[in-house]
N, C-alpha and C positions, 0 to 999 in steps of 0.2 A: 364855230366857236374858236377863237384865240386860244390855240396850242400850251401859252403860258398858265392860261389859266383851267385848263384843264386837268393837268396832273393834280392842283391841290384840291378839286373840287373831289376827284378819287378820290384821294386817299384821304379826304374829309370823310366820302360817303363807305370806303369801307373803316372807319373807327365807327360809323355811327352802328354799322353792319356788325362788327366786334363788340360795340357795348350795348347791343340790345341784344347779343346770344346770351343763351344761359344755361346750365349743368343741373341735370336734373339727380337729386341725390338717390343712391338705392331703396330698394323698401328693406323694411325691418327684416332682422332672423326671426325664429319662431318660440315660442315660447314652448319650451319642452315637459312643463306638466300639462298644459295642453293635451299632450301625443295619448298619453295613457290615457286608464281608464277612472274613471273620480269616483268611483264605489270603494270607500275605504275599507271593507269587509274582504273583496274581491281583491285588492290591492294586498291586503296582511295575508292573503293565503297563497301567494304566488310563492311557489319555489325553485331552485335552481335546479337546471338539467345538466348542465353542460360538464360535459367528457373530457381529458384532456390526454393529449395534444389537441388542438381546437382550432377551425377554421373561424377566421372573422370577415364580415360581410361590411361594407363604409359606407356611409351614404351623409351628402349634405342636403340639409334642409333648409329651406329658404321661404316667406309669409308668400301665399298666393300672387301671380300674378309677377315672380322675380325677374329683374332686368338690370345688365350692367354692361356698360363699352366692352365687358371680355367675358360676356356668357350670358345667358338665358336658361329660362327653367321649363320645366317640363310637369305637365299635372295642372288640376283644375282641383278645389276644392278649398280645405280647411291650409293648407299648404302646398308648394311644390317641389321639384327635387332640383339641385343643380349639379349636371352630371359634367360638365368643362371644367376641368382640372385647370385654375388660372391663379390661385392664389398657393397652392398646393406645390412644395418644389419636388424632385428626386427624392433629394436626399433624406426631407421627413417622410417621408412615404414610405421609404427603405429602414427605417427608424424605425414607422411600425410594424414593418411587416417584420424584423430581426427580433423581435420579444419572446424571448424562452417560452414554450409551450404554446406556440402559434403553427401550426404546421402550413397556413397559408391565410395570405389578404387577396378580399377579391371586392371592388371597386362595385358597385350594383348601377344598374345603365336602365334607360326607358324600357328596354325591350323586356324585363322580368317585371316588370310593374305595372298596379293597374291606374287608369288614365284620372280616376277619382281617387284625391291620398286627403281622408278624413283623420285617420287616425293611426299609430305606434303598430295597429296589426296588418295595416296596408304594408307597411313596411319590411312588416318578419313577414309576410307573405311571399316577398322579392325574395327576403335573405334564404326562405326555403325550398327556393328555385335552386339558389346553386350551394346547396347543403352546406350552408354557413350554420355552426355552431353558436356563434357571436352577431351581436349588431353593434356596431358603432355609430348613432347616430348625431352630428355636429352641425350647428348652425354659425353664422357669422350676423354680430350686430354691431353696426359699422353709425358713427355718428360725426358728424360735420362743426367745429366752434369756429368762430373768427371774435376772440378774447370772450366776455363773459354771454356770445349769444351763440345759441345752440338751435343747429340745424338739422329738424329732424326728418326720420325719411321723406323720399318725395319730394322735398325743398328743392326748389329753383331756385340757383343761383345766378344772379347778373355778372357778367363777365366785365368787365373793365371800370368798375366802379367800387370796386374794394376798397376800404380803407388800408391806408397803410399799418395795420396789427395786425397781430401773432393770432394765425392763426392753424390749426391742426385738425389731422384726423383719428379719432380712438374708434380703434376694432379691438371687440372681444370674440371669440370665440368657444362657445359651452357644446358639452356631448355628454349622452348617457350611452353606460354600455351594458348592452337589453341582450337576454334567455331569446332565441329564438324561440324556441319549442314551448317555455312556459311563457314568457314577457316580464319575469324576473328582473328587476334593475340590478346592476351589482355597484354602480356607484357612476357619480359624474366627477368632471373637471372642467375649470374654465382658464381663460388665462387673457389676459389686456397686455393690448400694447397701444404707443402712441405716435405719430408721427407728427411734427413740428414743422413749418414753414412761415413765411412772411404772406401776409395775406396779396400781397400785390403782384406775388408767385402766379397767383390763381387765375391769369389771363385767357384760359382757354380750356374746354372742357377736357383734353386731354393732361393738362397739367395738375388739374386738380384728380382727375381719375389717376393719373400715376401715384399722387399721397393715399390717395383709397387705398391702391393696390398694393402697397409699399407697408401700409399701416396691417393690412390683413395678412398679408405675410407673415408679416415679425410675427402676430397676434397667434397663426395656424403652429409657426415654427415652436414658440411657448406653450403652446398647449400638446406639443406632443411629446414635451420633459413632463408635464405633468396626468398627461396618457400611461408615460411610463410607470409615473408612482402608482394609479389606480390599478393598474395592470400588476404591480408586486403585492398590493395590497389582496387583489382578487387572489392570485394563487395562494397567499398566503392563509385564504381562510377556504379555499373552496377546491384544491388541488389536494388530491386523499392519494400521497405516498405509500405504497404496497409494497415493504420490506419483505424481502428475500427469505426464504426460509433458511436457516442456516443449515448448510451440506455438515453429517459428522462422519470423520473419515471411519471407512469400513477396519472393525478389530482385527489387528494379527492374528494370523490362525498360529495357534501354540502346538508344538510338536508334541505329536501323544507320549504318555510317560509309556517305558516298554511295561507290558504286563507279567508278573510276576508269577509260575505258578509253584505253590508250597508242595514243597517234599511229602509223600506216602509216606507213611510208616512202612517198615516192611511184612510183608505179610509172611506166617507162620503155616506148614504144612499141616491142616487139623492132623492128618495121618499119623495115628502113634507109632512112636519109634522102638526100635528093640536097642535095647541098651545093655550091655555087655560087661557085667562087673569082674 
């Protein structure tokens, strides 16, 4: 074959090799009334245990079967867990674990968990492996637009055929924070964020998984300013201050008054006297 025309036949046949890959989008987070238990009777009678200083237990949750260029999940069932710290930085991490009456964060990993996670007590199961007080449990629901069309999990996307529009990624991220011991809710938070590009950005599944991972950032980073409110909100109704008894200082001992003792009268010799006139 003629040399000339060989380079353009390439690099013909790798665009064609470029605009037939395609990005396949993550699956959904989880639906967190899901986790619990739907017996509304059983649900109003659950009460709070928890002691403080307080250990908390973290775990993310991810729809069965989770996959993404920078982590994989663990677990079979109603949900799975994903335990690759990729959207997670330092420094929120260090953010949670610095909240007045925390005395520690501890990350929960495959090895305390069981291989079937149906439901919110698989989970305080793990956390009362490593005597976690608290559970924090947070999912990530990450959605794909290219202007008003919306890609939902699972969507494939074509690589090199984008139109030229705006197109972005929105991750939210929600968490409830769960009674180990009872299954107590004490309240959630969510937080959105968004990330913007040019849809023609999107030339390669690593480019568009950098907006994923960029959007889910911001979205973990925002939710853990509003971690912090739920967390002032919780002590403020569930942390029982034990005021001091007041020490009162021990009385002066007073110097005894001297004791007085009263004069006799003098006493009279009955003996009668001879009296001499």
């Amino acid at each position: 074959m003629n040399r000339r025309l060989l380079a353009p036949l390439l690099a013909l046949g790798l665009a064609i090799l470029q605009g037939c890959a395609t990005y396949t989008t993550p699956a959904a987070g989880v639906n967190m009334a899901a986790l619990g238990d739907a017996d509304i009777s059983a649900l109003m009678a659950l009460e709070p245990a928890v002691q403080f200083p307080a250990r908390l237990a973290t775990v993310r949750v991810q729809s069965s079967g989770y996959h993404s260029l920078t982590a994989d999940s663990y677990g079979s069932g109603q949900f799975s867990v994903v335990t690759t710290r990729d959207i997670e930085s330092a420094d929120d991490l260090q953010r949670l674990a610095s909240q007045d009456q925390l005395s520690g964060v501890a990350p929960m990993t495959r090895l305390i968990l069981p291989q079937e996670l149906n439901t919110l007590r698989d989970l305080r199961l793990g956390a009362a492996r490593l005597k976690a007080d608290l559970l924090l449990v947070y999912t990530l629901d990450t959605s794909f637009n290219v202007e008003s069309t919306a890609l939902g999990p699972l969507s494939a996307i074509t690589l090199g055929f984008l139109p030229n529009k705006q197109a972005f990624v929105s991750a939210t991220t929600s968490a409830l924070l769960v009674d180990v011991r009872t299954g107590f809710v004490y309240g959630a938070a969510e937080a959105t964020e968004r990330e913007s590009q040019r849809a023609t950005m999107w030339n390669s599944r690593e480019a568009i998984d950098s907006a994923r991972q960029q959007a889910e950032a911001q979205s973990f980073h925002s939710f853990v300013g509003e971690f912090e409110r739920l967390w002032q909100a919780t002590l403020a109704e569930h942390l029982t201050v034990v005021e001091p008894e007041p020490v009162v200082p021990p009385t002066p001992r007073q110097k005894p008054e001297p004791t007085v003792t009263p004069a006799l009268p003098p006493v009279l010799d009955p003996t009668p006297g001879t009296y001499t006139f």
